[in-house]
C-alpha positions as CSV (number, residue, x, y, z in Angstrom):
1,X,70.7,-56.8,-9.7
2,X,70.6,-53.0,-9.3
3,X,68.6,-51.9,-6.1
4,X,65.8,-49.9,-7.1
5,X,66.1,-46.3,-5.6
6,X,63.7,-45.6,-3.1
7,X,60.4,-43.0,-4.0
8,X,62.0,-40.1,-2.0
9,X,65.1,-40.5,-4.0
10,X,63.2,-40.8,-6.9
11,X,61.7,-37.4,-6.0
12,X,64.6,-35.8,-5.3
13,X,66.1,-36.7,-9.4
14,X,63.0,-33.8,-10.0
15,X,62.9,-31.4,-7.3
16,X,63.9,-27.9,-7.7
17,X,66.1,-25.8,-5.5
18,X,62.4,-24.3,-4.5
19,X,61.7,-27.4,-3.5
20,X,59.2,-27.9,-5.8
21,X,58.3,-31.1,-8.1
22,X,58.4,-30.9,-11.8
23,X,58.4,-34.1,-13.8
24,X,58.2,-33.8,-17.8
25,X,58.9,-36.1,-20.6
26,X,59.0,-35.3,-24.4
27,X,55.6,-35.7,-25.7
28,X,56.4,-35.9,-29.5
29,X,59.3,-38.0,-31.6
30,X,63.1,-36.1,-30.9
31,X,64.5,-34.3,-34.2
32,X,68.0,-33.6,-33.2
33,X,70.4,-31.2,-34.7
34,X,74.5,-30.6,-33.6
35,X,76.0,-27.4,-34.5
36,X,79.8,-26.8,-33.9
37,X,81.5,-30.4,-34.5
38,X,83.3,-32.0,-37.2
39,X,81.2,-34.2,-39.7
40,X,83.7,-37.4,-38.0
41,X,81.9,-37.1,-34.8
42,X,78.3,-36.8,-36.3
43,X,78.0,-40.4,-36.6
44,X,78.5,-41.6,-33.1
45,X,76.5,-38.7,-31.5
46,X,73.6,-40.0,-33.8
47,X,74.0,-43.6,-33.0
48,X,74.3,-42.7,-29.3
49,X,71.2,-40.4,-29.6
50,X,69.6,-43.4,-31.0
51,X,70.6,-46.2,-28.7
52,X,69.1,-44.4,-25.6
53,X,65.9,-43.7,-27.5
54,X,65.6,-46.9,-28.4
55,X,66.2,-48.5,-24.9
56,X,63.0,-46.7,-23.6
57,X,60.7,-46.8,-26.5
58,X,60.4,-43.7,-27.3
59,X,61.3,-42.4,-31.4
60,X,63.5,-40.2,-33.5
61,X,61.9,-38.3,-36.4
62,X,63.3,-36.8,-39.5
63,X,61.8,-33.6,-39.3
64,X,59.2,-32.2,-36.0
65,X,55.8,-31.1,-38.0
66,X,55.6,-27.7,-36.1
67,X,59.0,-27.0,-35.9
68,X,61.9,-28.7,-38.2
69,X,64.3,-29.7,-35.2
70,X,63.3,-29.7,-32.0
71,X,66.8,-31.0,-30.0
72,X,69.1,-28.3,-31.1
73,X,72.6,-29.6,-29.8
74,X,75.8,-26.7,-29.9
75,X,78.9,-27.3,-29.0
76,X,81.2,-24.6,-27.8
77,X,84.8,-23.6,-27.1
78,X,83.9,-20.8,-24.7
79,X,80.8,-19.3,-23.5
80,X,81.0,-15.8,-24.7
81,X,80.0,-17.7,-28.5
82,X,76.7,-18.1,-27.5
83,X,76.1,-14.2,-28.1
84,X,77.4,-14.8,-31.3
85,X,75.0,-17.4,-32.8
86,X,72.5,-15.8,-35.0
87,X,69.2,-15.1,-33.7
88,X,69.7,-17.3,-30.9
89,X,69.0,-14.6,-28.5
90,X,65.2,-14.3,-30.1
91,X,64.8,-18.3,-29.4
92,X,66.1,-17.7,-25.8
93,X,65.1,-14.8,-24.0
94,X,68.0,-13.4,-21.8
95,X,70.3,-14.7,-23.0
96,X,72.7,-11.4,-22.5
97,X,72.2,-12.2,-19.1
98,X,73.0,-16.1,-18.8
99,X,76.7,-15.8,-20.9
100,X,77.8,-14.1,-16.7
101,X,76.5,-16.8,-15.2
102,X,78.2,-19.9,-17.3
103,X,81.2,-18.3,-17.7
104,X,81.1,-17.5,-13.3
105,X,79.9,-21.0,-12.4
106,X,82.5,-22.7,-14.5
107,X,78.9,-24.6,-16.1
108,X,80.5,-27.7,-18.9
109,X,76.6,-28.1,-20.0
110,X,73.4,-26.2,-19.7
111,X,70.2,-26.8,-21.5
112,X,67.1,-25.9,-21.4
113,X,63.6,-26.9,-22.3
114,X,60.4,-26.0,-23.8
115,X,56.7,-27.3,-23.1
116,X,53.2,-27.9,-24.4
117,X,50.0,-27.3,-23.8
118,X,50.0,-30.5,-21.7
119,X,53.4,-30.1,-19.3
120,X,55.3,-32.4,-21.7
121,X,58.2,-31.7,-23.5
122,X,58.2,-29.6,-27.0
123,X,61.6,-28.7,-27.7
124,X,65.4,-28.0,-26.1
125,X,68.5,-26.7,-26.3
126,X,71.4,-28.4,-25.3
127,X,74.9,-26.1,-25.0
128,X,78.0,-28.1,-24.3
129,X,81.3,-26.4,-23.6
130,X,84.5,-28.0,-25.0
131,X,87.7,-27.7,-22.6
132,X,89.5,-29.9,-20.2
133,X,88.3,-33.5,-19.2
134,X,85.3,-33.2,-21.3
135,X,86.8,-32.5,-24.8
136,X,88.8,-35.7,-24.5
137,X,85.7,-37.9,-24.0
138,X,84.7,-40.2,-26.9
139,X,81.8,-38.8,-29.2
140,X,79.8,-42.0,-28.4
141,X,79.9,-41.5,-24.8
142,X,79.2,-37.2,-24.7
143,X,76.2,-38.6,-26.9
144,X,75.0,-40.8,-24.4
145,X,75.2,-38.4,-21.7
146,X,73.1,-35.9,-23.4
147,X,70.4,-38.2,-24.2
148,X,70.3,-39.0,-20.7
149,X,70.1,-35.7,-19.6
150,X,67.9,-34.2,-22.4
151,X,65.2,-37.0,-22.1
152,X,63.4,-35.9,-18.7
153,X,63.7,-32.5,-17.3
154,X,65.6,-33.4,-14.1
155,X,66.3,-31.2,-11.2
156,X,69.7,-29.6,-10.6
157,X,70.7,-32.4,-7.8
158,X,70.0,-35.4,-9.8
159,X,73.4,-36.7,-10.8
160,X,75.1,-35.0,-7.7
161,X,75.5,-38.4,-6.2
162,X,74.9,-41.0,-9.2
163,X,77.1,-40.5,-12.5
164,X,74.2,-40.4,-15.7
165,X,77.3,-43.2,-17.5
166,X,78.9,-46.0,-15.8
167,X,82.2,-47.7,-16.8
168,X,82.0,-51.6,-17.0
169,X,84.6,-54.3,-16.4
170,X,85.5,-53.6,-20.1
171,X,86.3,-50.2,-20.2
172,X,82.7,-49.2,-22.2
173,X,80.8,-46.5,-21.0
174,X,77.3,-47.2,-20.4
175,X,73.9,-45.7,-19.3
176,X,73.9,-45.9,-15.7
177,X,71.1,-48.5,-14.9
178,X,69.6,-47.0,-12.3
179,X,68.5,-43.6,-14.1
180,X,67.8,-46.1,-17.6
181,X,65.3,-48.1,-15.4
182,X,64.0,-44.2,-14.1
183,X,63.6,-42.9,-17.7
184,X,62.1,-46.5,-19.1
185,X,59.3,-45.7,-16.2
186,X,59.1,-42.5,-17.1
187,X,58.4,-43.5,-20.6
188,X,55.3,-45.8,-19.5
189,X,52.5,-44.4,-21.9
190,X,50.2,-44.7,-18.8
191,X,51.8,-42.1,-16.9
192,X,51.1,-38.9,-17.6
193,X,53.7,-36.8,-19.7
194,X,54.4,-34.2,-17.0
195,X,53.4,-33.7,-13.5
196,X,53.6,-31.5,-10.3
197,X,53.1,-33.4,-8.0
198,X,55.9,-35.3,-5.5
199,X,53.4,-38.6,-5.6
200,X,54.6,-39.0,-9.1
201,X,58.0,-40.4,-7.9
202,X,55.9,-43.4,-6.2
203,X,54.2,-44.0,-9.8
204,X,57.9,-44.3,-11.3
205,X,58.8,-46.6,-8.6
206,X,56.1,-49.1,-8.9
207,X,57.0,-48.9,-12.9
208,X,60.0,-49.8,-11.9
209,X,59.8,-52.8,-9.2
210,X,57.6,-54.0,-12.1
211,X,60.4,-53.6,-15.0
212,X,62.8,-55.6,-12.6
213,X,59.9,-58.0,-11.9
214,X,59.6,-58.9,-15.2
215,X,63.2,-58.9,-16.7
């Protein structure tokens, strides 16, 4: 049985280098679209996308009323593209100004995220960069990964000490079971789709002695 992390370290997954708490979930069905890979890879990334969807409850939609997409997924070769993509810099303001700091910190991912009226989550945009360790990794698994990553708005530290995948005993990659039983919590349609508050993480918590209660 996985040991349920304890409510501080549940914090922690949504604390920002502020030190402040922000929990979100999305609030409406995901409508994913993947710009800059081959048609080969599209399959996988979808079936990923919807495997880790599925596991929490949550849906995929074929178009989001208010906006057409709202998971926009681009892969990349190099940062500097990013200042090509067309009109990209009106969807994301300062953008001229975050190309610097990818290329400095030597970033493989960044994405961020839009809100509604209500805290939760509207929209994102998820920017993957394609060299070294992370180009040779399976479209299945980089699919996984994202999901994970794109389906609460986690703080900066919350894979510094947990990996979002885990390998098992046959060589598959899966979701690592300690942040799938944080995101099934999080997915409880009694919470409340976003929160401030550092209390939140004992909400989750409970969720989640529950979950393990009743599996």
């Amino acid at each position: 049985m996985i040991e349920t992390p304890q409510p501080e370290t549940i914090e922690t997954f949504f604390t920002r280098e502020d030190g402040s708490f922000h929990f979100a979930r999305w609030g409406r069905p995901i409508v994913p679209v993947v710009f800059g890979t081959d048609e080969s890879s599209l399959p996988p990334l979808k079936g990923a996308f919807e495997a880790v969807t599925a596991m929490i409850g949550h849906k995929m939609a074929e178009t989001d009323p208010e906006l057409g997409t709202n998971l926009m997924v681009f892969f990349l070769q190099d940062w500097e593209e990013l200042a090509a993509l067309p009109d990209l810099d009106q969807m994301i303001p300062g953008l001229g100004a975050l190309v610097p700091r990818l290329i400095a910190g030597k970033a493989t991912q960044y994405r961020i995220f839009r809100f509604d009226d209500h805290g939760a989550i509207r929209a994102s945009f998820v920017f993957i960069r394609m060299r070294g360790a992370q180009a040779q990794l399976p479209a299945e698994e980089i699919g996984l990964e994202l999901m994970v990553k794109a389906l609460l708005d986690w703080g900066p530290s919350a894979f510094a000490a947990r990996t979002p995948l885990v390998r098992g005993r046959d060589g598959v990659a899966r979701v690592n079971p300690v942040f799938a039983d944080v995101i099934r919590a999080a997915y409880d349609p009694v919470l409340p789709p976003a929160a401030r508050d550092g209390s939140h993480a004992l909400r989750l918590f409970a969720r989640m002695q529950r979950d393990q209660a009743q599996g």
